[in-house]
N, C-alpha and C positions, 0 to 999 in steps of 0.2 A: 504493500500500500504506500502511495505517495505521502509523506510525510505532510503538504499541503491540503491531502484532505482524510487524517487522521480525526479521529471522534473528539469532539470537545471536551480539552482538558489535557491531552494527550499531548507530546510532543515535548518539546523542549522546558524542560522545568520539573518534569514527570521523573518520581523517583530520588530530586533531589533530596539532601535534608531540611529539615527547618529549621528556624533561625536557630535557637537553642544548642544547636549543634548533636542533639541526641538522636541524629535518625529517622527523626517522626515528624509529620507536620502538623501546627497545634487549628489551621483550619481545612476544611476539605475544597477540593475545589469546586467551581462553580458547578451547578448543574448544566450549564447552556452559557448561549452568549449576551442575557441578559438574567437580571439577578432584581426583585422587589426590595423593599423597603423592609422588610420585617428578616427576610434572609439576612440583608447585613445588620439589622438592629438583633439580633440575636448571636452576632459574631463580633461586632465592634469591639474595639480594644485586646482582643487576643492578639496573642506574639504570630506573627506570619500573615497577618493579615494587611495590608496598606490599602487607603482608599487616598485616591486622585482626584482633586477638582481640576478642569480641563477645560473652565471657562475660558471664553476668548472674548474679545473687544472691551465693551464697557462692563461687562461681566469681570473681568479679569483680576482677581485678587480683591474684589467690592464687597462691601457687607458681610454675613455671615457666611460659616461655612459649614461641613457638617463637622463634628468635632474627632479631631486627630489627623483631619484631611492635610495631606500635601498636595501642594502648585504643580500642576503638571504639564508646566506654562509651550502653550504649540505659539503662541505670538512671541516669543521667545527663544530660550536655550533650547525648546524643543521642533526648534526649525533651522534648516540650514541657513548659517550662518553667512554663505558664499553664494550663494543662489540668489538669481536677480527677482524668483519668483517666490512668492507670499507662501507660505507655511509647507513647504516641501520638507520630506524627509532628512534628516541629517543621515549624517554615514554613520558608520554601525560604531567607531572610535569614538564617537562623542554622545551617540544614542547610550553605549555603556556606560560612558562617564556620569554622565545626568542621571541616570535612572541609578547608578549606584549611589550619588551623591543625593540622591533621596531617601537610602535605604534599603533596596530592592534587593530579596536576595532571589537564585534562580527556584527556589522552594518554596518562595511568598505565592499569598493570593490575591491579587487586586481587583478590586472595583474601582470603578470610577463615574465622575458624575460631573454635571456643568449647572452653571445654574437657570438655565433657562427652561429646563424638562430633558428631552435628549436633544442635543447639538453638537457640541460639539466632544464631549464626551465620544461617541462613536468613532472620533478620529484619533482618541487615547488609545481606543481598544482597537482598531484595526492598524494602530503605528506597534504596538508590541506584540501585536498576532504575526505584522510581518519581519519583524526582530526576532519571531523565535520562541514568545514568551505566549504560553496558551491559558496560563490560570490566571484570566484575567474576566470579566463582566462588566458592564454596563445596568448602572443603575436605573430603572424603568422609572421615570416620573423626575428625575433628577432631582436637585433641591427644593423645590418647589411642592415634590412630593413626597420629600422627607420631613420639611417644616411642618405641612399639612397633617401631617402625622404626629406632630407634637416630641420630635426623636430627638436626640441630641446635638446642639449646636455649639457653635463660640465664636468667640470676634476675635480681633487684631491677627499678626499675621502666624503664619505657620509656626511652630516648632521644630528648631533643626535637629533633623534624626539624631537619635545617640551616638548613628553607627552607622559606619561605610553598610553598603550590600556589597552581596559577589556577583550579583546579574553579571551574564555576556551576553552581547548581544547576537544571533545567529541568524542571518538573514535569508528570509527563504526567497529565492526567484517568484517574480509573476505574480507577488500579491500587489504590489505598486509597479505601473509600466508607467510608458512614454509614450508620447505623439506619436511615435513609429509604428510600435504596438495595435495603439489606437487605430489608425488609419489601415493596419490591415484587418483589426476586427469588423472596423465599418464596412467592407465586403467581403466578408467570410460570414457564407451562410450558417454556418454552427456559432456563430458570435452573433450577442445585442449587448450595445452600446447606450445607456441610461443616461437622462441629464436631468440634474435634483432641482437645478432654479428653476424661477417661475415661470410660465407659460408665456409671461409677456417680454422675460428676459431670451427666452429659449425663440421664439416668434420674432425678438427683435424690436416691440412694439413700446419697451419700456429700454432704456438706457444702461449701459453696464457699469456696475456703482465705481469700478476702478477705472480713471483714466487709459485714454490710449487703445481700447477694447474695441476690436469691430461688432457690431449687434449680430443677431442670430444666434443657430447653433450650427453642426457640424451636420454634412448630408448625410442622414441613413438614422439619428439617431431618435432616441424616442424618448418624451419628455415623459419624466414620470416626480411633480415636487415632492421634496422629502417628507411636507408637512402633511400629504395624504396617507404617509403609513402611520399615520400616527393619531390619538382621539386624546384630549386635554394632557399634552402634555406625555401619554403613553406610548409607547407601540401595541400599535393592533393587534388582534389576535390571530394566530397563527394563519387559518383558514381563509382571513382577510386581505394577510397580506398574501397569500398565496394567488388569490382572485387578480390581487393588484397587480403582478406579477404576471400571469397565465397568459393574458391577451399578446401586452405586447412582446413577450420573449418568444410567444408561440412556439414554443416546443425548446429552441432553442436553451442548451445548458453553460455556456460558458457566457457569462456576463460581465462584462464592463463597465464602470460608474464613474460617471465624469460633473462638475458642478461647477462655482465659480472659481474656486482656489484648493480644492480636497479636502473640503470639512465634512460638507456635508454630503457630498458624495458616499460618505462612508453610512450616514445615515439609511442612504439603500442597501448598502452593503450588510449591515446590521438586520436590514427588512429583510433580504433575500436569503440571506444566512437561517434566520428563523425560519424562515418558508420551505426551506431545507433545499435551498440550492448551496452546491459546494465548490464547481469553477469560478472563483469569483477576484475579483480585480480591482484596481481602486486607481484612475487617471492620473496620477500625482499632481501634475500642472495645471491641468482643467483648463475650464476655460479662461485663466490668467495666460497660459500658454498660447492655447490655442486660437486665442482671439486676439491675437499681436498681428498685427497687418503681416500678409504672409500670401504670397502666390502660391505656396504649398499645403498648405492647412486651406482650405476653401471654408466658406461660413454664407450660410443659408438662411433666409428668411421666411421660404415655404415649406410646404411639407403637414403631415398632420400635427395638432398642436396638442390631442390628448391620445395618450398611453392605449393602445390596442386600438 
């Protein structure tokens, strides 16, 4: 079996010790690739457990958080440093460093969460799914639905861990591609190519919030927004998102998700992963890349503007 599409949990971290150093790990890992409110309020503050805030913009380090949470900052250290484009993966040398310098060991369990419901959280979990690291979840309802719940919070900033982790980082191929990538899935019939923004960014009929961006999308692709897998702040129910899914993949099993900059991109990825699709992909550059004036990259205004 391909290590990329071992069962969840599996994979790189499986078997380590936990922190303690005794052999054992003091939590289990995730059931899946998302995790409620009551699953980590009934694991909170054990030894091997880290949870991640992965807020991004004005969210970012704001107001409360949930309590013990570390910065699991993608507007930041956890973006390449060298890249001319918006929140793209670091290399795996520095992906180590940060994630040990928060702690991480390769026998932790993380959760992670943003504060707006799910946002960008999903692009915590699908940046250390492609590092290597499997015991990881996303928190369903994000902070919003853990406040809601009355569960533990705190203010001012983070707490700097006691203690280095031994995380490495192992990167797997083809969970984050390229425009290259891209452009041969948009005609290969065994590939669908997903775009998260809005219908009227995808259409062209609304403006692209970063300068310099040609409007449109990309020909062949199929607009599906992030914010329809999702109901106050949730992700849908299985079944649901699987409907969302159906039409336009039409049978198709290897998927690609593309959006403005790879946030939320991964928000499908997250949907389709539930839906129990396992070839899956995540545009790194999106359309921050792809929408840079370009004889090679072509950008379309037509086309249908809803999913199946």
């Amino acid at each position: 079996m391909d290590e990329d599409t071992l069962p969840y949990g599996a994979g790189a971290g499986e078997g380590a010790p936990g922190r303690a150093g005794d052999g054992t790990r003091h939590v289990d890992a995730p059931p899946g690739p998302l995790v409620d409110a009551h699953w980590l309020a009934a694991r909170l503050g054990r030894a091997g457990l880290l949870v991640f805030d992965a807020s991004v913009g004005a969210h970012r380090g704001a107001g409360q958080r949930i309590a013990g949470a570390r910065r699991f900052d993608i507007d930041g250290a956890l973006s390449d440093p060298t890249g001319p484009l918006p929140h793209t993966m670091p290399d795996a040398g520095r992906f180590t460093e940060e994630l040990r310098s928060l702690g991480l060991h390769d026998g932790d369990t993380v959760v992670v969460y943003d504060a707006v419901g799910i946002y960008s959280s999903a692009r915590a979990w699908w940046m250390l799914r492609a590092m290597g690291f499997d015991r990881v979840a996303v928190l369903d309802g994000g902070l919003p639905g853990w406040a809601a719940a009355g569960l533990p919070m705190e203010d001012g900033e983070p707490a700097v861990p006691a203690e280095r982790g031994d995380f490495t980082a192992r990167p797997r191929a083809g969970l984050l591609v390229g425009a290259d990538e891209v452009a041969a899935a948009l005609s290969d019939p065994a590939s669908a190519v997903f775009d998260a923004r809005s219908r009227e960014r995808f259409l062209g009929t609304a403006p692209e919030p970063r300068p310099g961006l040609r409007r449109g999308h990309m020909p062949g692709a199929v607009s599906l927004p992030f914010g329809e897998l999702q109901h106050e702040g949730r992700m849908r129910p299985a079944a649901e998102l699987r409907a969302a899914f159906a039409g336009p993949a039409q049978g198709r099993e290897q998927l690609i998700f593309s959006c403005g900059s790879g946030v939320t991109a991964c928000v499908l990825t997250l949907g389709a992963a539930l839906a129990g699709y396992r070839d899956l992909a995540v545009y790194d550059g999106s359309w921050s890349e792809w929408g840079l004036p370009s004889e090679h990259r072509p950008a379309v205004t037509d086309g249908p503007a809803r999913a199946g």
